[in-house]
Every structure is written in structure tokens, then in C-alpha cells.
C-alpha positions in Angstrom: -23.6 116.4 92.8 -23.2 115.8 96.0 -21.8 112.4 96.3 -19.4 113.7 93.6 -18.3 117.0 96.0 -17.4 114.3 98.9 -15.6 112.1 96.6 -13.3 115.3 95.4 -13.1 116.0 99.4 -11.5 112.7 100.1 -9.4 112.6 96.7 -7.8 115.8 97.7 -7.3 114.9 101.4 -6.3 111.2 99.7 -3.4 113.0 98.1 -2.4 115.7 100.0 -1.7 112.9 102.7 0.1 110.7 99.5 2.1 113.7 99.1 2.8 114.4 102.6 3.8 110.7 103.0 6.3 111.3 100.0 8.2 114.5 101.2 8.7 112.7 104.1 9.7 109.9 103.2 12.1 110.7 100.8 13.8 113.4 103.1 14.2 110.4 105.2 15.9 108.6 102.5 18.1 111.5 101.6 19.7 112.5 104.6 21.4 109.3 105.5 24.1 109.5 107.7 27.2 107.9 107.0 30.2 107.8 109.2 32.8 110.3 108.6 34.8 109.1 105.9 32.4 106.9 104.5 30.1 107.2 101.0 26.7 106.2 100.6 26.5 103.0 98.6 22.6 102.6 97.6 21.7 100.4 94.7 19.6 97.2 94.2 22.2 95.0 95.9 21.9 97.0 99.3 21.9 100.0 101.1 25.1 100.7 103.6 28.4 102.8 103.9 31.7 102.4 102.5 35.0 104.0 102.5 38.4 102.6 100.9 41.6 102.8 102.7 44.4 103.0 101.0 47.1 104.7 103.0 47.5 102.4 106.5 48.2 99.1 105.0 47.7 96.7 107.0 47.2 92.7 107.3 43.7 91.3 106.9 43.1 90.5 110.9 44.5 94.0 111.5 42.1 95.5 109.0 39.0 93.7 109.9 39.6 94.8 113.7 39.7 99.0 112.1 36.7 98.5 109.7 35.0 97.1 113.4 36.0 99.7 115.7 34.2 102.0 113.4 30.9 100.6 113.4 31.6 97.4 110.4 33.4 94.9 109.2 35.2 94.7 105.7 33.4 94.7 102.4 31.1 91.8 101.6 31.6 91.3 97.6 28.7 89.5 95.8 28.3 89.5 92.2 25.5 92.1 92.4 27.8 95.1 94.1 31.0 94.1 93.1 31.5 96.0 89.4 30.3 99.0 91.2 33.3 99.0 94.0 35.9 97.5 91.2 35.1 100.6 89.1 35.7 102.9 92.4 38.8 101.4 93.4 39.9 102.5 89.7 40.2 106.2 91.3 41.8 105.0 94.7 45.4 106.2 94.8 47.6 105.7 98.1 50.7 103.6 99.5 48.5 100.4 99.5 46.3 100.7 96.5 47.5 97.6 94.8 45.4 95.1 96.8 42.1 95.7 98.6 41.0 93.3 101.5 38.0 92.8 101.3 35.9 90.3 103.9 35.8 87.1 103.1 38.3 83.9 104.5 38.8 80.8 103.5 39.2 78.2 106.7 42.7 76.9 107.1 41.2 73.5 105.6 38.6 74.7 103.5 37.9 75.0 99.7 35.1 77.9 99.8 35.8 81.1 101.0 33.4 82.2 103.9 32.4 86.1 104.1 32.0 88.2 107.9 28.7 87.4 107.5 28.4 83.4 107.6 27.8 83.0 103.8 29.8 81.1 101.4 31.3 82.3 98.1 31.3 80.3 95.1 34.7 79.6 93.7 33.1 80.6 90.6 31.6 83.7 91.1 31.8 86.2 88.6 34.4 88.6 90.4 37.3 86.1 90.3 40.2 86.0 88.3 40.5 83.4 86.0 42.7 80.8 87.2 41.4 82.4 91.1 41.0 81.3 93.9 44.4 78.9 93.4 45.5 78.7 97.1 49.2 78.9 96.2 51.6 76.6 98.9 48.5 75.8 100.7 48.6 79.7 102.3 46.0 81.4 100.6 43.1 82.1 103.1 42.1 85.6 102.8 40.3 87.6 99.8 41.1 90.9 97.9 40.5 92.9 94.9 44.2 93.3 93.4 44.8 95.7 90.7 47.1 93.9 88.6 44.3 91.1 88.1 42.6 94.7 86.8 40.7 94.8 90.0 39.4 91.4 90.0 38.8 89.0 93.4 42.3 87.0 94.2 43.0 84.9 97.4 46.4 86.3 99.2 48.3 84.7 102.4 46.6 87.0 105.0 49.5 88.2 106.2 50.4 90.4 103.2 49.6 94.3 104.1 47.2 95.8 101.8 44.7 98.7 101.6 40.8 97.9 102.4 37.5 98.3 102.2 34.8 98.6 104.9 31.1 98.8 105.1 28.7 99.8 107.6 25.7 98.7 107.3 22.1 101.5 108.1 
């Protein structure tokens, strides 16, 4: 009986500290901080903070230099996050919501497009237009989600003002 009393003792003390370990935890988990602006993106693909902007259009160079004085860079699509954003953008209304940079570039003489991060993206990931990337005239060096390919991944001269997407990652 004994042996059985200090085994309840440590089971209890087992799981009150479980339980402590929990609460704690996942208060940590729910009060994430995003910038002001951003939303909370959290799924098995990552964990970091977005916002769409779709009012101050401006050229992919320009935007990539905003999304970084905040904290980020511009969105990195992979074919694990990218229905989720595609469906968001659906709701997105400004001056500039018929493209979306998003941050990935092609190299002037490249054939892959190369995200802020260093990694490549296959030409035939599952975001792209059909028919995309095509590199029209040669010019073609910058990505975005445009709305008349119904929100699929195009490649645009990076010149071309546009609404965008950052991240910042926790």
C-alpha cells in the first residue's frame, strides 16, 4: 500500500507539472506578436507574419526595400503555403490588387527563379500558370501572384508597380 501511495504522489506531481508545462506553453504560443499590420500565418509549412499591400503600388525593388524596413522581406511561396495566401488575396481589394509581388527573381541570365532566401523554385511548381514562367522579350525577372491568372504565380518585368506581400518571420 505503501509503494502504491508514493507512486499516486509522483503521478499527481507528474501531471500537475505536465499540466503546468501546457498552460504555459500554449499561452506562449498564443500570444504571438505580429507587427502592426501583419496576421499570424501558422500552419505546417511555417510559422511567421504577413500582411498584403495593396494600396502603395510599387516596383518589386521598391517593395522588397518596405517589406525590409519593417522587419522582412517579401513573401516566400512554396507549394505547401501558397493555396493558403492565393485564397486570402481573394478578399484583398485596393488600387494595386491585380498583381502581388511576391519574393522570388530570376537572375538577368537565368532560367530558375531564386527566392530572398537563396533557394530555387522549380519552373514547375504547382503555383504556376500554365504556360508560366514564359520570360516574355527576355524581361521577365521578377515573380507575382496576378489575379487574372486567378491568382496563380506569373513572372512580370520588375519594373511593373504592383501590390505585395511581406513576411516576417518569429
Amino acid at each position: 500500500m505503501h509503494i502504491y501511495r508514493s507512486a499516486s504522489i509522483s503521478s499527481v506531481k507528474c501531471y500537475k507539472l505536465l499540466y503546468e508545462i501546457h498552460t504555459k506553453f500554449t499561452h506562449v504560443i498564443n500570444n504571438v506578436r505580429c507587427p502592426a499590420g501583419y496576421s499570424l500565418y501558422s500552419q505546417s509549412c511555417g510559422r511567421f507574419c504577413y500582411r498584403y499591400e495593396a494600396n502603395a503600388c510599387k516596383d518589386w525593388d521598391n517593395a522588397r526595400a518596405t517589406c525590409q524596413a519593417e522587419g522582412g522581406d517579401l513573401l516566400v511561396p512554396t507549394e505547401c503555403n501558397y493555396q493558403y495566401f492565393r485564397e486570402q488575396a481573394e478578399t484583398i481589394v485596393g488600387i494595386c490588387d491585380s498583381e502581388f509581388w511576391l519574393g522570388a527573381q530570376r537572375p538577368t541570365n537565368g532560367a530558375d527563379f531564386i527566392t530572398v532566401e537563396g533557394d530555387t523554385i522549380s519552373n514547375t511548381a504547382n503555383f504556376w500558370k500554365q504556360g508560366q514562367p514564359d520570360n516574355t522579350n527576355g524581361t521577365e525577372n521578377c515573380l507575382e501572384m496576378r489575379r487574372d491568372y486567378d491568382l496563380l504565380a506569373n513572372d512580370l518585368k520588375c519594373s511593373q508597380l504592383s501590390g505585395y506581400i511581406c513576411q516576417v518571420i518569429l
